[in-house]
N, C-alpha and C positions, 0 to 999 in steps of 0.2 A: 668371336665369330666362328660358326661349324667349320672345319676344314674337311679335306677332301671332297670338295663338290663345288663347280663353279654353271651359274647359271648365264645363259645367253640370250639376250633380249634386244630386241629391233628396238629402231629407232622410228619405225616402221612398219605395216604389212609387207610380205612378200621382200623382202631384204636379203635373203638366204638363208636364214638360221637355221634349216634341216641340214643344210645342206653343209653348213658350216660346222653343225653340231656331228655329223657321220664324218666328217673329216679330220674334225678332233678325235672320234672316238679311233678312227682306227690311226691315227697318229701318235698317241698315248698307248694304246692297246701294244704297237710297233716297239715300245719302248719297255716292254715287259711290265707295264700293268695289268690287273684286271680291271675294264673300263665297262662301265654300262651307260644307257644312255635313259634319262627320264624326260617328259612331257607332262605336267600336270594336269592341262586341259587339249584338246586340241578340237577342232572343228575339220571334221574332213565326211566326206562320204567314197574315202578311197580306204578302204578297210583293210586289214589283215587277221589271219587266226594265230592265236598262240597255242603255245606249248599245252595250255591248261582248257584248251577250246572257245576261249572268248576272243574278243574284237579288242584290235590296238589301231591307230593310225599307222598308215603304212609307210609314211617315214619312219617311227620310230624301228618298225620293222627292219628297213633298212639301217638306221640305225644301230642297232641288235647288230645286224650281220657284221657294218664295220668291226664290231667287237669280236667277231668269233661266238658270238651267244643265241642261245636261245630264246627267241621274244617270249615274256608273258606278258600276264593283264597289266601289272605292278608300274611296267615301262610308260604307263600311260592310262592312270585310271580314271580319268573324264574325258569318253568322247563323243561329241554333240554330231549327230549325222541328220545334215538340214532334211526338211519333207518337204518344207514350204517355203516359201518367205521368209514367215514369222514365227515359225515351229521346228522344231530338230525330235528324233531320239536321242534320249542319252541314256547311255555304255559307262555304268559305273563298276570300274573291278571284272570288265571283260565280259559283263551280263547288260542286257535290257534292263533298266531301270525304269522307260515310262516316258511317256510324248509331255512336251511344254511347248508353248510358246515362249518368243525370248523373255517377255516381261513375266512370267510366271519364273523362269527358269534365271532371271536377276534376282529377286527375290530368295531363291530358294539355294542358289550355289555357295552361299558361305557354312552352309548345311552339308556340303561335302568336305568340307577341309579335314576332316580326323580321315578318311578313306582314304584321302589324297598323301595327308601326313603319314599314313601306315602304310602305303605304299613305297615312299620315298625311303622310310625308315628300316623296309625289311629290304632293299636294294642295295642301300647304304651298307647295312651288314653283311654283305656278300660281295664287297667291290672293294677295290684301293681308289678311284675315282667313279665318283656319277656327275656324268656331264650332261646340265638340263637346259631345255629348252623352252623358253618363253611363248605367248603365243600371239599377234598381232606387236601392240606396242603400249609397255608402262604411262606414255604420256597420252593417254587415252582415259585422262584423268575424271570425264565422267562416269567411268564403268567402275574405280578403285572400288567403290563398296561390297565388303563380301568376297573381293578380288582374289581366286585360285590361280590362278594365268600367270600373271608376275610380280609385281610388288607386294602384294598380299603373300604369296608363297614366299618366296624371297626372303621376307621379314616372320613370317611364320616355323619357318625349317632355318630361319637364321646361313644365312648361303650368300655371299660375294656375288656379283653381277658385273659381266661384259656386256658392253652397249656395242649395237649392231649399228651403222650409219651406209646406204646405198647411195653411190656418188654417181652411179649410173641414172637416177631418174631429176639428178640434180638438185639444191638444196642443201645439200649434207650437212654444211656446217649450222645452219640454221637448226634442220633437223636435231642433233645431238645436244646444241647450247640450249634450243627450245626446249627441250628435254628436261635436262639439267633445271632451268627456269620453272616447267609447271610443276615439278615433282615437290614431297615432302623437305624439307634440310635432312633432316632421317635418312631419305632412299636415296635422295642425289648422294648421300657418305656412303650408300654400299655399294655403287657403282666404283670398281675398283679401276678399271682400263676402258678403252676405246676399239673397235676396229672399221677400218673403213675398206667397203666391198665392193665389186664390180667395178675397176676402176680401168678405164680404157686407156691405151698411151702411156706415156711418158710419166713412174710413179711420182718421180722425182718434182716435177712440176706441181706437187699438192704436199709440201714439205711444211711450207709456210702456215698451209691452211693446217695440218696439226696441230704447227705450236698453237694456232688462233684456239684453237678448241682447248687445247688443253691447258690453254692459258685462261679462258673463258670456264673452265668447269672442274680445275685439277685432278681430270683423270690423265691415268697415262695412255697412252698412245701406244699402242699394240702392234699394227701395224696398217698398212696399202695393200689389201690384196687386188691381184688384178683381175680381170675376169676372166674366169675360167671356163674357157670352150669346151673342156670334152664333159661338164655337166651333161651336155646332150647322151652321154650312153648312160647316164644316171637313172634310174625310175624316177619319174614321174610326179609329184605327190599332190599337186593341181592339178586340174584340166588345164588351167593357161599357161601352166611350164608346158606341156605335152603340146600346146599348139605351139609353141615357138621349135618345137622339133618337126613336124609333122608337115605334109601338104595342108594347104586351106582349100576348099568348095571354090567355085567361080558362077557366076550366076548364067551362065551359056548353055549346062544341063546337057554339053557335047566332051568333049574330049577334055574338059578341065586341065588346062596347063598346056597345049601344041604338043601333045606325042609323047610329054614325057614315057607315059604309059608303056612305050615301045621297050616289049624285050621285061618290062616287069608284071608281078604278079599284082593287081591293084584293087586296094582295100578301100572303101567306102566307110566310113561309121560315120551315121548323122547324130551331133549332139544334143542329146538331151538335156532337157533344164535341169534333172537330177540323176544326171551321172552317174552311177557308184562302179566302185572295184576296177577302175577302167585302166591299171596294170594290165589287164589284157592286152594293151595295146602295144608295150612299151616292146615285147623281143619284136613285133614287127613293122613297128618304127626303126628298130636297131638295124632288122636283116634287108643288107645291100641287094636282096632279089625283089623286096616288097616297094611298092610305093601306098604309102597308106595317106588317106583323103580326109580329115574331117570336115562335113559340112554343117554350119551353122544355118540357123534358123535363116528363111526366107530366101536360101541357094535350093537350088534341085539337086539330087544324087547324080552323080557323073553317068551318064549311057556307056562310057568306055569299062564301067568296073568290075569285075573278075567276080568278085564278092563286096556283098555286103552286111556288114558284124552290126547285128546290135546290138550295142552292149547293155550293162547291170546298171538297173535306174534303183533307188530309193523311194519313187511312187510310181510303181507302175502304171496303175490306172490312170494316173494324170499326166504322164507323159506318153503313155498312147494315145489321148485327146491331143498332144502338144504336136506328137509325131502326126498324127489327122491334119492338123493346123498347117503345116507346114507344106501337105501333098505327097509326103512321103511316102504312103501307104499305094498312092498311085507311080508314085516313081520303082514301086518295089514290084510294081507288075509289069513296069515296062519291061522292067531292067531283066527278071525272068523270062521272059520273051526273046531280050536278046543273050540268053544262056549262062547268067551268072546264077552262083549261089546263094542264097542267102542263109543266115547263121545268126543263132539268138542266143546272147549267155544269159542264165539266171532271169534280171526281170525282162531281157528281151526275147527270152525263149519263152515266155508268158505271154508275149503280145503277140505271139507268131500262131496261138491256138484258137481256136472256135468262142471261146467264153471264159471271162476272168470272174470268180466271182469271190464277194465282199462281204461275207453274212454279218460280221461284229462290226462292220467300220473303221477298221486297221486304217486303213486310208483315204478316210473322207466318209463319206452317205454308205451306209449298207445299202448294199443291194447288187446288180451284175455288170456290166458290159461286154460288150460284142469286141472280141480277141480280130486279129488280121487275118483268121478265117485259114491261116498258108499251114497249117498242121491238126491234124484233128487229133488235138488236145484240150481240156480243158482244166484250170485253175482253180482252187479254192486257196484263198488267203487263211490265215491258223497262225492265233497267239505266240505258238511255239513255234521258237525260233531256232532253225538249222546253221548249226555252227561248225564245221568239223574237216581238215583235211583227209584229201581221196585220192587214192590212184588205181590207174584201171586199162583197159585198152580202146583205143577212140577204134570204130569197127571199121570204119570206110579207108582206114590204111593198114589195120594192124598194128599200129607202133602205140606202145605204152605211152600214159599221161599220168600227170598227178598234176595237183593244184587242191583250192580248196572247195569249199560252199559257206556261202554267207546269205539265208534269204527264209523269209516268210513264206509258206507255200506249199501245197501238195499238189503235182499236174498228174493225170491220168487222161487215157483216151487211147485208141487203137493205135496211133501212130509209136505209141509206147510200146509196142510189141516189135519194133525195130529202134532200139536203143542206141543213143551215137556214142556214149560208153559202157563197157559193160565193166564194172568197179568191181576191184580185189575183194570190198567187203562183202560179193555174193549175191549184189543186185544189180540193177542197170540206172544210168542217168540218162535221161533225155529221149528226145525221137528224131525220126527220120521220115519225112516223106515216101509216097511209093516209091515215085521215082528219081529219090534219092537228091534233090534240088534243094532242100529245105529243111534245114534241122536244127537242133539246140538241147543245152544240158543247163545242168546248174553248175555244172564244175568251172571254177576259175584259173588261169595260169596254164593252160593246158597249151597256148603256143609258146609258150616259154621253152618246152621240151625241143630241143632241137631235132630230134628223132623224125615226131610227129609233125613240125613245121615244115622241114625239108620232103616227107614222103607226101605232105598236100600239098605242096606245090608241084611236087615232079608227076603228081595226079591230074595236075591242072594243064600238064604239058608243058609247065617249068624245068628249069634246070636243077631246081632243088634249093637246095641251101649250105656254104660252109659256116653260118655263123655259129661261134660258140658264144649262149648268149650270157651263163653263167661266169663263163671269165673275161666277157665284156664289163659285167659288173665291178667284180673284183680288181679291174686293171683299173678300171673308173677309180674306184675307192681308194686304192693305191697315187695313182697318179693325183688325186685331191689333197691326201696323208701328204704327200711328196710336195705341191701347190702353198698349205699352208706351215709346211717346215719352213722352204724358203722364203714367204714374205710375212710371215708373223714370228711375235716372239712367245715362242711355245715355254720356254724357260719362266719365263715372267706369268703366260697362264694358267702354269703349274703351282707358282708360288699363290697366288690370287687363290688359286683352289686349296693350298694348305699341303701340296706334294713339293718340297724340298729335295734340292739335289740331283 
């Protein structure tokens, strides 16, 4: 079996494995390797850009960083970013590849395994560990066929397998031996070890349930981790991890929560059925001045909120119907009324203009709609796709931003002649209202800058901000490194991976 690389696989969705995989990475990294992190498949419309200008999932991003590295495409060369239900793009090697639905795109995924295998292989060759990550769960044993995600790879790149079990949503031991039970006799032998996640209380009290498991399926038993609270200063890589950080909506369309709002800056974003890049969000969830709101479908926008961000959707045009659906668009006038801002990144800064319009069908029926009318802008959709990290200065503070752009789209319109960045590379992003209530760019990550978060808020008649939100991260990442030293046996998943000693 390949050494040097061990792959991580749930036993389950949502189980932790990004999060256990950046944990590793910079745990190993800590110990004087070069660690990288890989993703064969991944399904997200939470995007990052690399090094080489393409699109990775942005865990894996984070990933990259626990190592000290550089993200490129290679960390993650299939990713499926949903439009619909039943349709995603896919991001093969960091570029647009081309719309499927899933049953086209079942079909057609064993067609990417040499991209994925050449990915993983020129990784391999510039690392002492590549630590990979699975994506849902192997015992998903109707999807095996063609299977890039995990046992297919797995058995493909010849790689050892940790099985992931979540004792937080209950079942576990079920979970893991079910496992063991639908799999190949083949795949159940490359499952070398176990770990068992989010475990609340008393480790010691699930001692017994080990042996059961590993008496049930002869893997070892790796460890109990417990669950780990300060995930919350972690990014993101779902919308549903972010709402367990975050305020929820209330359906009262008054002061949502009794006053928490006293004394903080408070942020509004209504959820979109397609979400993307919504990292925006995360430095102001982190900073102690913001109280950030999301509201779900069939809540109103709080009247209390300062601003409200809309963020980066994957269908524009169909989530400005959904954002119609909801009343939003009436709550966005109220809420102007009573003196807040509103702010649109990327496809929300699209829905904030005069007219979207659709000539090839990029996203459904060619043809136009009527934008929220709050920026005279207007949109054309365009094949070519904008990929590229920017930095520049946001105009309504002066303080320098960078972040990136990831979107479909060319906006033009007078409001453009007051630009809300004006970008090092010599041009402007985004507009601005006359009087200045209303704006948006394409640029992503730009409240990450602490500079510029702290000088909008003390704009807003805040106190500003001390967060540093870049070594909030890094303490994160540290403090997780630290997390799975002491409740795994990192020694044993080192040997599993072929690293000795």
């Amino acid at each position: 079996m390949t050494a040097r690389a061990v792959m991580i696989q749930g036993a389950g969705s949502n189980v932790g494995k990004s999060l256990l995989v950046a944990g590793l990475c910079r745990a190993f990294t800590r110990r004087g390797l070069k660690v990288l992190p890989f993703k064969p498949q991944n399904m997200s419309n939470n995007a990052a850009v690399t090094i080489e200008g393409g699109e990775i999932g942005r865990a894996q991003a984070l990933q990259a960083r626990a190592c000290y590295a550089d993200p490129t495409v290679h960390m993650n060369p299939v990713l499926l970013k949903p439009e619909t239900d039943t349709g995603a793009q896919i991001i093969v090697q960091g570029e647009r590849f081309g719309s499927m639905r899933a049953r086209e795109y079942g079909s057609h995924k064993a067609s990417l395994m040499p991209k994925v295998l050449d990915s993983f292989t020129r990784l391999k060759a510039d690392a002492d560990l590549v630590i990979i990550e699975g994506a849902g769960s192997p015992a998903e044993v109707n999807l095996r066929a063609g299977d890039i995600a995990n046992m297919g790879f797995a058995e493909a790149a010849d790689v050892p397998v940790v099985l992931v079990g979540d004792i937080d949503r209950g079942g576990v031991i079920a979970a893991l031996v079910g496992t063991a039970n639908v799999l190949e006799p083949e795949e159940t032998a490359r499952i070398k070890g176990f770990l068992i996640n989010k475990f609340r209380g008393d480790t010691s009290l699930f001692h017994d349930g080990m042996t059961i498991i590993e008496d049930a399926t002869g893997w070892q038993g790796l460890g109990i981790l417990p669950w780990f609270d300060r995930a919350r200063t972690l990014p993101a890589e779902d919308i549903l991890d972010l709402t367990s950080k975050a305020d929820r909506g209330d359906s009262g369309g008054g002061d949502s929560g009794g006053g928490v709002s006293e004394g903080l800056y408070h942020v509004a974003v209504p959820v979109l059925r397609r979400i993307a890049n919504f990292d925006d969000l995360d430095p102001l969830v982190a900073d102690p001045a913001v109280k950030l709101t999301l509201v779900d479908a069939g809540d109103p926008l709080p009247l209390d909120a300062d601003m409200v961000l809309l963020p980066g959707s994957k269908s524009t045009i169909a989530d400005l119907a959904f954002l119609r659906q909801q009343g939003w668009d009436i709550d966005l006038m109220a809420l102007m009324r009573h003196g807040a801002k509103i702010v649109g990144l990327c496809g929300g800064y699209q829905m904030l203009g005069r007219r979207i319009h659709d000539p090839d069908g990029l996203e459904g029926a060619k043809g136009s709609v009527d934008g929220l009318g709050l920026l005279d802008i207007e949109t054309t959709l365009e094949d070519k796709k904008t990929v590229t990290f920017s930095d520049g200065v946001e105009q309504s503070t002066g303080e320098a931003v960078s972040g990136y752009e990831i979107h479909l789209g060319r906006t033009t319109g007078e409001d453009c002649a007051r630009p809300m960045v004006r970008l090092d590379a010599g041009h402007d992003d985004g507009a601005v209202s006359a009087d200045g209530r209303v704006m948006g760019c394409y640029m992503h990550g730009l409240f990450g800058r602490d500079g510029f978060r702290s000088a909008w808020l003390k704009s807003a008649g805040q106190g500003g901000s001390d967060l540093d939100f870049d070594a909030t991260v890094e303490d994160g990442l540290n403090a997780l490194a630290d997390h799975l030293a002491r409740h795994a046996d990192l020694d044993a998943i080192a040997r599993i991976a072929g690293i000795e000693g």
